[in-house]
C-alpha positions as a printed Julia matrix, in Angstrom:
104×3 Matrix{Float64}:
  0.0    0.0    0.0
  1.24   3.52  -0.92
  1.26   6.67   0.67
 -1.95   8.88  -0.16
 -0.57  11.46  -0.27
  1.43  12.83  -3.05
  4.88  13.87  -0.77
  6.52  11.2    0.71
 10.28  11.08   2.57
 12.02   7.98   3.25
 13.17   7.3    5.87
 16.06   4.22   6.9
 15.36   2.43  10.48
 18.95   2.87  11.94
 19.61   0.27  14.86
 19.62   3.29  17.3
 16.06   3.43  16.75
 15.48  -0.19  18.07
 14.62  -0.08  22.06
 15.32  -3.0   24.39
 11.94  -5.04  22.97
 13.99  -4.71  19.48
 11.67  -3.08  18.0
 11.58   0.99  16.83
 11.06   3.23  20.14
  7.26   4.72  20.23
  9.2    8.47  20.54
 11.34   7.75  16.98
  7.73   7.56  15.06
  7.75  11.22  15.94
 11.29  12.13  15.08
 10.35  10.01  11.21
  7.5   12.25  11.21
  8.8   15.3   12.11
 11.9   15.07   9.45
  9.11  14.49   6.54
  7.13  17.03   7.99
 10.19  19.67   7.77
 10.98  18.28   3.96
  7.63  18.99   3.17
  7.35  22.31   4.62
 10.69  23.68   2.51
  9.36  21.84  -0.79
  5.89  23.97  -0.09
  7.27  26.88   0.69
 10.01  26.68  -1.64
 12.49  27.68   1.41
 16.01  25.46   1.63
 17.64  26.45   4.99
 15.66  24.96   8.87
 17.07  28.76  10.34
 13.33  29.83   8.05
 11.4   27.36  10.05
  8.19  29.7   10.22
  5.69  26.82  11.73
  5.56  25.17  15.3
  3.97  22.04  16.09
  1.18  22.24  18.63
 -0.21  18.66  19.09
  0.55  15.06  17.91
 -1.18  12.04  18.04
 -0.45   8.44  16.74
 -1.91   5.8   16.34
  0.76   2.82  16.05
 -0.79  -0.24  13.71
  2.44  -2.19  13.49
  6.11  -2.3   14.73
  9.2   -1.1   12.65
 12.38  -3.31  13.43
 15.85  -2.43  11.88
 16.94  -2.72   8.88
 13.53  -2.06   7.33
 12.72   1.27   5.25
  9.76   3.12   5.52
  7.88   5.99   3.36
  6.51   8.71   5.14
  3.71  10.74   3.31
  2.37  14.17   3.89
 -0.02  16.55   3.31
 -2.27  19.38   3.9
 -5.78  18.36   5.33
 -7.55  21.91   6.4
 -6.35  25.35   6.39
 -7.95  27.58   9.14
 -6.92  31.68   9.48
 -4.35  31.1   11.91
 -3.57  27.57  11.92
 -3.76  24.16   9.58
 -3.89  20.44  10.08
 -0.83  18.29   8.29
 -1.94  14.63   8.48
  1.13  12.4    7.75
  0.97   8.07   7.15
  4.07   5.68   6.95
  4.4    2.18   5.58
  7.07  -0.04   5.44
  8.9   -0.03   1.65
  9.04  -3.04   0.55
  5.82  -5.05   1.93
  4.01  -2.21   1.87
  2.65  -2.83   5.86
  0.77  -0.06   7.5
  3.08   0.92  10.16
  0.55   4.52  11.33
């Protein structure tokens, strides 16, 4: 299964991901996220240095459907959802390259 969404990052599982269980740590997700969310944000805004980092994040939440272990890849996809005045809601989805498994 592919991203839906058309901008996707991917993203190596390094073995200092793994935690003691062997599997990726629940607080990497959000660093995998995070680094898509930042390449998406300079290919939108056509801006190529982090020091023009306009945004802030103001809530997460995850939903975990299955667990990464190293040395699988994964593709992390992006996009836009709503646009408010002040505010808007990035939704992002990863899956595991080469089975395609739903990771969140």
């Amino acid at each position: 299964m592919a991203s839906r969404f058309r901008f996707t990052l991917t993203v190596d599982v390094r073995f200092a991901d793994m935690d003691s269980m062997g599997h990726v740590n629940n607080a990497v997700y959000l660093t995998y996220f995070e680094a898509a969310r930042m390449a998406y944000w300079m290919h939108v805004t056509g801006r190529s240095d982090l020091k023009d980092m306009d945004m802030i994040l103001a809530r997460a939440e995850v939903d975990f459907r299955s667990p990464l272990v190293a040395p699988e890849s994964v593709e992390v996809g992006v996009g836009c959802v709503s646009i408010g005045r002040t505010s808007f809601v990035l939704e992002q989805d990863m899956h595991e390259r080469k089975t395609g498994r739903r990771i969140l």
